[in-house]
C-alpha positions in Angstrom: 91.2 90.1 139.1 95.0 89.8 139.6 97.3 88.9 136.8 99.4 85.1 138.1 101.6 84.7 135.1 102.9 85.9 132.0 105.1 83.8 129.6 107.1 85.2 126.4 107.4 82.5 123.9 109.6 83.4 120.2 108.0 81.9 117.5 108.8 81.5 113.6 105.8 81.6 111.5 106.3 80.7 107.8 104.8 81.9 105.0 103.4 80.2 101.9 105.5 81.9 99.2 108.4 84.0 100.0 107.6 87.8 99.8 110.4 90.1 98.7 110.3 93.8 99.0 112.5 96.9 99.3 113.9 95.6 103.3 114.9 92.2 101.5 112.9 88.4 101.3 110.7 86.9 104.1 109.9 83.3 104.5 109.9 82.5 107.9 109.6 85.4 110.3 110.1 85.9 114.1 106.9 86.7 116.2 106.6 87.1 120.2 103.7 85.3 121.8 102.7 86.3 125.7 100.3 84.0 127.5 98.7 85.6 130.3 97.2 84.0 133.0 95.1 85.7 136.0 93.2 84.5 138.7 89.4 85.0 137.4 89.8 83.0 134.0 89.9 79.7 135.7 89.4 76.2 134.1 93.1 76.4 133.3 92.0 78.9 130.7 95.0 81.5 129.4 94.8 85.0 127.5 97.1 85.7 124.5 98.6 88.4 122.8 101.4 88.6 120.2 104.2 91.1 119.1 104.4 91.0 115.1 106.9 93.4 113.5 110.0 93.5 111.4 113.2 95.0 111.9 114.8 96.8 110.0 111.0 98.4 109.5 111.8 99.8 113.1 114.5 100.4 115.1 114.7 97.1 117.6 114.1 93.3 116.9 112.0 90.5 118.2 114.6 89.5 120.6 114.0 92.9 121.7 110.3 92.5 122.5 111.2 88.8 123.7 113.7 90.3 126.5 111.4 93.6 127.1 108.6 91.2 128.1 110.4 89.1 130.3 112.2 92.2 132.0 108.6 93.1 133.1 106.8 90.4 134.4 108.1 91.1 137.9 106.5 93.9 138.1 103.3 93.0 136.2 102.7 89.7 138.0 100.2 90.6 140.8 98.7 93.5 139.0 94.5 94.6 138.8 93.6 93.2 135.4 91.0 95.9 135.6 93.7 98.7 135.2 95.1 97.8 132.2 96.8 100.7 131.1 98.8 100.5 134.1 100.7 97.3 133.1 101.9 99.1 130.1 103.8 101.3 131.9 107.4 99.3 132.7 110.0 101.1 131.4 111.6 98.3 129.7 108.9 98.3 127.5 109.9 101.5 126.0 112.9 99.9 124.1 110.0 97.8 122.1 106.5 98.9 121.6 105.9 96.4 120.2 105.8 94.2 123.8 103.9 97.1 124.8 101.4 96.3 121.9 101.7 92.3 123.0 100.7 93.2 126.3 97.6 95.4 125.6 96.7 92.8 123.5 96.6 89.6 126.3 95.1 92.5 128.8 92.0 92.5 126.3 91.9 89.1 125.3 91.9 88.8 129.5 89.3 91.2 130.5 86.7 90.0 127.5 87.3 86.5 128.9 86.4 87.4 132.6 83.3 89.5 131.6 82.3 87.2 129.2 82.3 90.2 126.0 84.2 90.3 123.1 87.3 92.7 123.5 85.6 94.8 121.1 83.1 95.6 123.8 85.7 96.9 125.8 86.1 99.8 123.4 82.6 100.6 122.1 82.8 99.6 118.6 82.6 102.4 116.0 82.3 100.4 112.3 82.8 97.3 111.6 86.2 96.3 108.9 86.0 97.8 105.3 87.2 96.8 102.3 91.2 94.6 103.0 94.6 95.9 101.3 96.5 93.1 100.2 100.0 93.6 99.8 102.0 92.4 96.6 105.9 92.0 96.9 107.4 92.5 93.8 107.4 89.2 92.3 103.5 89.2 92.5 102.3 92.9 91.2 102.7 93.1 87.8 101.2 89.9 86.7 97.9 90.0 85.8 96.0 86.4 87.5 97.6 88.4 90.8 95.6 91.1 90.6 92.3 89.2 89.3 91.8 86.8 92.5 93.6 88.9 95.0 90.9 88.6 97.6 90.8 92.7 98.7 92.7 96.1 97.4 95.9 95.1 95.4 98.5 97.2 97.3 102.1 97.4 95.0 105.6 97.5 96.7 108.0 99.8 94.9 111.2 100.9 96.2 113.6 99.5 93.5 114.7 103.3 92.0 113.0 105.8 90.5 112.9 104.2 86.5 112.0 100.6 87.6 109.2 102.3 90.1 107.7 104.3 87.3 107.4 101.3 85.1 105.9 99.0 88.1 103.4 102.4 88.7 102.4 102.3 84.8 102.1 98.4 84.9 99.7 98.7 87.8 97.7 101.3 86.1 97.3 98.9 83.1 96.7 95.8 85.4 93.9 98.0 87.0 92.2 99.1 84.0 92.2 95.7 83.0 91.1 93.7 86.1 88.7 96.9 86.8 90.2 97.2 90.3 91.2 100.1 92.4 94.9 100.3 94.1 97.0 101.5 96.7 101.2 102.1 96.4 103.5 101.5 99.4 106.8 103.2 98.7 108.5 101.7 101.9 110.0 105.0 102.5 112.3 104.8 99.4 112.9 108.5 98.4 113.9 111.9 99.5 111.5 115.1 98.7 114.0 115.9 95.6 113.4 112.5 94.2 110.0 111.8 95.2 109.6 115.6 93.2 111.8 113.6 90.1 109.1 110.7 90.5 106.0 112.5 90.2 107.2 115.0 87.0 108.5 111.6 85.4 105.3 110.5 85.5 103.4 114.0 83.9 105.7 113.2 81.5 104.6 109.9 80.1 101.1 111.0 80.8 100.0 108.8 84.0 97.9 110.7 86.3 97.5 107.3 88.5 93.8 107.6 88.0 92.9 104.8 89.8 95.3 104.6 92.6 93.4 105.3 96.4 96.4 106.6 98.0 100.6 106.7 98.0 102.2 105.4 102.0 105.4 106.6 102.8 107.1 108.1 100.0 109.5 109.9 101.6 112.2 108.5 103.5 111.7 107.7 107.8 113.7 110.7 108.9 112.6 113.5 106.7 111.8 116.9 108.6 108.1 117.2 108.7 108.6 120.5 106.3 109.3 117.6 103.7 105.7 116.4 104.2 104.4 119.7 103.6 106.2 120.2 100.4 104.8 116.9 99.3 101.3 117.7 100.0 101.5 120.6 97.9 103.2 118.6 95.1 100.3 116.0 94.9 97.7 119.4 95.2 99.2 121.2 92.4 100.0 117.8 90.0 96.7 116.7 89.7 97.1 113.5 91.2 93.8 112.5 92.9 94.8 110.2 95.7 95.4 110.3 99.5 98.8 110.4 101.0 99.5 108.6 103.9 102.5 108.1 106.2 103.8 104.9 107.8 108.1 104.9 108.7 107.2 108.7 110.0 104.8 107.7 112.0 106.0 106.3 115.0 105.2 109.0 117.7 102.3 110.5 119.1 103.5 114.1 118.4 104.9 112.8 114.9 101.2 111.7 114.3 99.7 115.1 115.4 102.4 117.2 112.9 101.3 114.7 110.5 97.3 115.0 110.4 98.0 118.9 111.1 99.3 119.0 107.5 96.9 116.6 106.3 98.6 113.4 105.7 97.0 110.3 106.8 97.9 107.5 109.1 98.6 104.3 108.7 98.5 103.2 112.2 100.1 99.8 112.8 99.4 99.0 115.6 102.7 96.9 116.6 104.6 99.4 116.1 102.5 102.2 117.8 102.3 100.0 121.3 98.8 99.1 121.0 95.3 100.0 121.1 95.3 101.9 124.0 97.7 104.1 122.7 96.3 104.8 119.4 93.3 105.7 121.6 94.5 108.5 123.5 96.2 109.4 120.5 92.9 110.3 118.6 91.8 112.1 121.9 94.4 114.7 121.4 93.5 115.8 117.8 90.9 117.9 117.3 90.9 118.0 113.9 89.2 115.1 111.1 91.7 112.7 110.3 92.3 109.5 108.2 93.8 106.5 109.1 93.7 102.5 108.2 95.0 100.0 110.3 98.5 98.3 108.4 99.7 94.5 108.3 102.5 93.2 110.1 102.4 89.7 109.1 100.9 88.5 112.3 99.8 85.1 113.4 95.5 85.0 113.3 95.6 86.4 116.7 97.5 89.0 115.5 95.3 89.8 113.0 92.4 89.5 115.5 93.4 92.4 117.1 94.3 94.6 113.8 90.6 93.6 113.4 89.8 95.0 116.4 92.0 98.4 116.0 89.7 98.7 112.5 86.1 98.1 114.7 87.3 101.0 117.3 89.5 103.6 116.3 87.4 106.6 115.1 89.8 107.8 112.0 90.0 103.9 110.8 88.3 104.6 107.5 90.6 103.8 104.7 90.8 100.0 103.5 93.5 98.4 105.2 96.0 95.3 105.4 95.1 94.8 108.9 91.9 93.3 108.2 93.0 90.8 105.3 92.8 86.8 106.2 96.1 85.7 107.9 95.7 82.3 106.4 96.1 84.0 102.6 99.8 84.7 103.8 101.0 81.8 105.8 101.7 78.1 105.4 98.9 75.7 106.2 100.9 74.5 109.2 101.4 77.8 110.6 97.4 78.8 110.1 96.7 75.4 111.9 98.4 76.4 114.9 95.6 78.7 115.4 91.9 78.2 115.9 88.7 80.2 116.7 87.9 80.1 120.5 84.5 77.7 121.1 82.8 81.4 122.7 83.3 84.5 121.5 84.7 85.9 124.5 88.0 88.4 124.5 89.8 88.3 120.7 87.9 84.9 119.7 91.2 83.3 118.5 94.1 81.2 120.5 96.8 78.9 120.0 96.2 75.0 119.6 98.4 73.8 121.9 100.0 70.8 120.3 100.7 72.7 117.2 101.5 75.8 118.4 104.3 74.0 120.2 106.2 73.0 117.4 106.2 76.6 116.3 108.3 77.6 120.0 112.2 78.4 119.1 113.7 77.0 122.0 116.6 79.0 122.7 115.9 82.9 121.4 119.1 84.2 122.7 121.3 81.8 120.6 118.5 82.3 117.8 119.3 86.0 117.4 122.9 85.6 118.4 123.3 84.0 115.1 121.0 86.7 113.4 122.9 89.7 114.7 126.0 88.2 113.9 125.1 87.8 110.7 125.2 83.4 110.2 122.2 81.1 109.6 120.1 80.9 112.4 118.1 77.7 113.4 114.8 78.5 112.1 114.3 82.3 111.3 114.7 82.6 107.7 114.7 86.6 106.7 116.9 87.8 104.3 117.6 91.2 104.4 119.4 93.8 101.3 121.5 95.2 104.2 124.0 94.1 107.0 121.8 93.1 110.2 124.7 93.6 112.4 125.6 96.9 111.2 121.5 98.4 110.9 121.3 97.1 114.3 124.0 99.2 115.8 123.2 102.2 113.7 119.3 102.0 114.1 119.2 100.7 117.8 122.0 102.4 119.0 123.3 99.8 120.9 125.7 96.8 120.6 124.6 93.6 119.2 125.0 92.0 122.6 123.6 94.6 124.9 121.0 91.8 125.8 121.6 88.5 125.1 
């Protein structure tokens, strides 16, 4: 089974209601679709996968991914679908995992197709999904019809400083005590280990234990030493606060992961930006130790979603609730969800693009696209607004010049 083609399309998918958190306000985002096709589908059938991940939340952009992809198809094209792993391995992929990520992705979707199994089959599965996170921006999470037909876990953004955070924190506990629902708190990486220390005696101050809170993610900010993370595990120990502490921004390595667990600190293991399944995989091979994990939204397409699915059924340590497994249609416009549809057998990830839709989701020209992005005017169709100068986070988080690739 040899792999023909592969096509990178850029695509902006819009959601329903803007969602504004501590990086800025999202309302239509960039998202990297690959169609792979081999020569065993047949019946002019194609594999999919899709890279779904937001800069500044890492340190490269969709045009990134876009350009990785295409870099690699020379040497992909011709390749043993049955050796999957091996078509991960073009170093141009390591400047975006996330392209890594797209690409495990349409190898599964591939291989399930050919043998006729669901690319859950491929794995072994181990559970299948738990309870959903749903995420709340911060126009959402302190109202209180939110948080009584959220469909799933309400999960709170803070990230707005230290005395607006406490009083979100306190709202939430009130909101839950009302609506009789559990929570979760997603700092976005928003404090250093002396204010994150500030935070939590601020709140034994007023008297709010977060009694019904499941877990903090990423309080600290991305670049804290690891020693940080163990002084914060004691703090939560020795407070009294009865909730799990999980990393995310930190989390972007394999050995980051393993320092992580070691101390006991959960992952949240989103799978974009760790490069994909099989990588998360072998990850969980190397610790030797019990370990939690859930599997984290990225605002993907359905397909995308399919696949965080997937990552929830396999992975061993997947047993927190998670915003991987929440319905993709709850977060984006009707003609966005449209553009997707289940496949008619429930071979490889089940979902795919309608064609005709999905076409008038294609940005035609991605280089001008995110020319106009980096350089900070209005691009064509992307609408992401972030709190911070693109241009500038590009060059200090990349490393690179705006125009290293376009």
């Amino acid at each position: 089974m040899r792999i023909t083609n592969i096509e990178p399309y850029l695509v902006g998918l819009e959601l329903k209601i803007p969602f504004r958190f501590a990086y800025g306000t999202f309302r239509v985002v960039p998202r990297v679709f690959v169609r792979l096709e081999t020569d065993a589908i047949g019946d002019g059938g194609f594999a999919w996968g899709e890279a779904a991940i937001d800069f500044p939340f890492i340190d490269y952009d969709m045009y990134d991914v876009y350009d990785a992809i295409r870099k690699s198809t020379a040497s992909i094209v011709g390749s043993d679908l049955n050796e999957r792993g091996d078509l991960l391995l073009s170093p141009f992929l390591d400047v975006a995992p996330a392209a890594r990520c797209a690409l495990n992705m349409a190898a599964d979707d591939a291989l399930g197709r050919v043998r006729g199994i669901s690319s859950a089959e491929l794995y072994g599965v181990k559970r299948e999904p738990g309870a959903a996170l749903r995420s709340l921006g911060f126009d959402e999470s302190g109202r209180i019809d939110t948080w009584a037909n959220v469909q799933g876990i309400p999960k709170i953004k803070l990230g707005q400083g230290v005395p607006a955070d406490i009083n979100a924190l306190t709202v939430a506990e009130q909101l839950s005590v009302q609506t009789k629902r559990r929570y979760a708190v997603d700092f976005n990486a928003s404090y250093s280990i002396e204010q994150i220390r500030l935070f939590i005696q601020q709140l034994q101050d007023i008297g709010c234990s977060c009694a019904n809170c499941i877990m903090w993610e990423q309080p600290l900010e991305p670049s804290v030493p690891i020693s940080d993370w163990e002084q914060l595990v004691q703090l939560i120990k020795f407070s009294g606060l009865n909730l799990i502490l999980v990393a995310d921004e930190s989390f972007i390595t394999a050995e980051a992961g393993r320092d992580l667990v070691r101390i006991g600190v959960g992952l949240n293991y989103k799978i974009q930006k760790f490069g994909g399944i099989l990588a998360a995989v072998d990850l969980e091979a190397q610790i030797d130790r019990p370990m939690q994990s859930f599997i984290g939204g990225t605002i993907p397409s359905p397909l995308g979603r399919a696949y965080d699915r997937l990552a929830s059924r396999v992975l061993v340590s997947a047993n927190l609730p998670g915003d991987g497994t929440s319905d993709a249609n709850e977060y984006l416009s009707r003609r966005c969800g449209a553009a997707f549809s289940l496949s008619h057998r429930d071979f490889g990830l089940g979902v795919e693009p309608v064609e005709d839709t999905f076409k008038r989701l294609i940005i035609e020209d991605p280089i001008e696209e995110f020319r106009r992005i980096r350089t900070g005017k209005t691009p064509s169709r992307i609408d992401m607004q972030l709190n911070v100068s693109y241009l500038d986070s590009y060059r200090e988080l990349s490393g690179r010049d705006i125009g290293w690739n376009l």
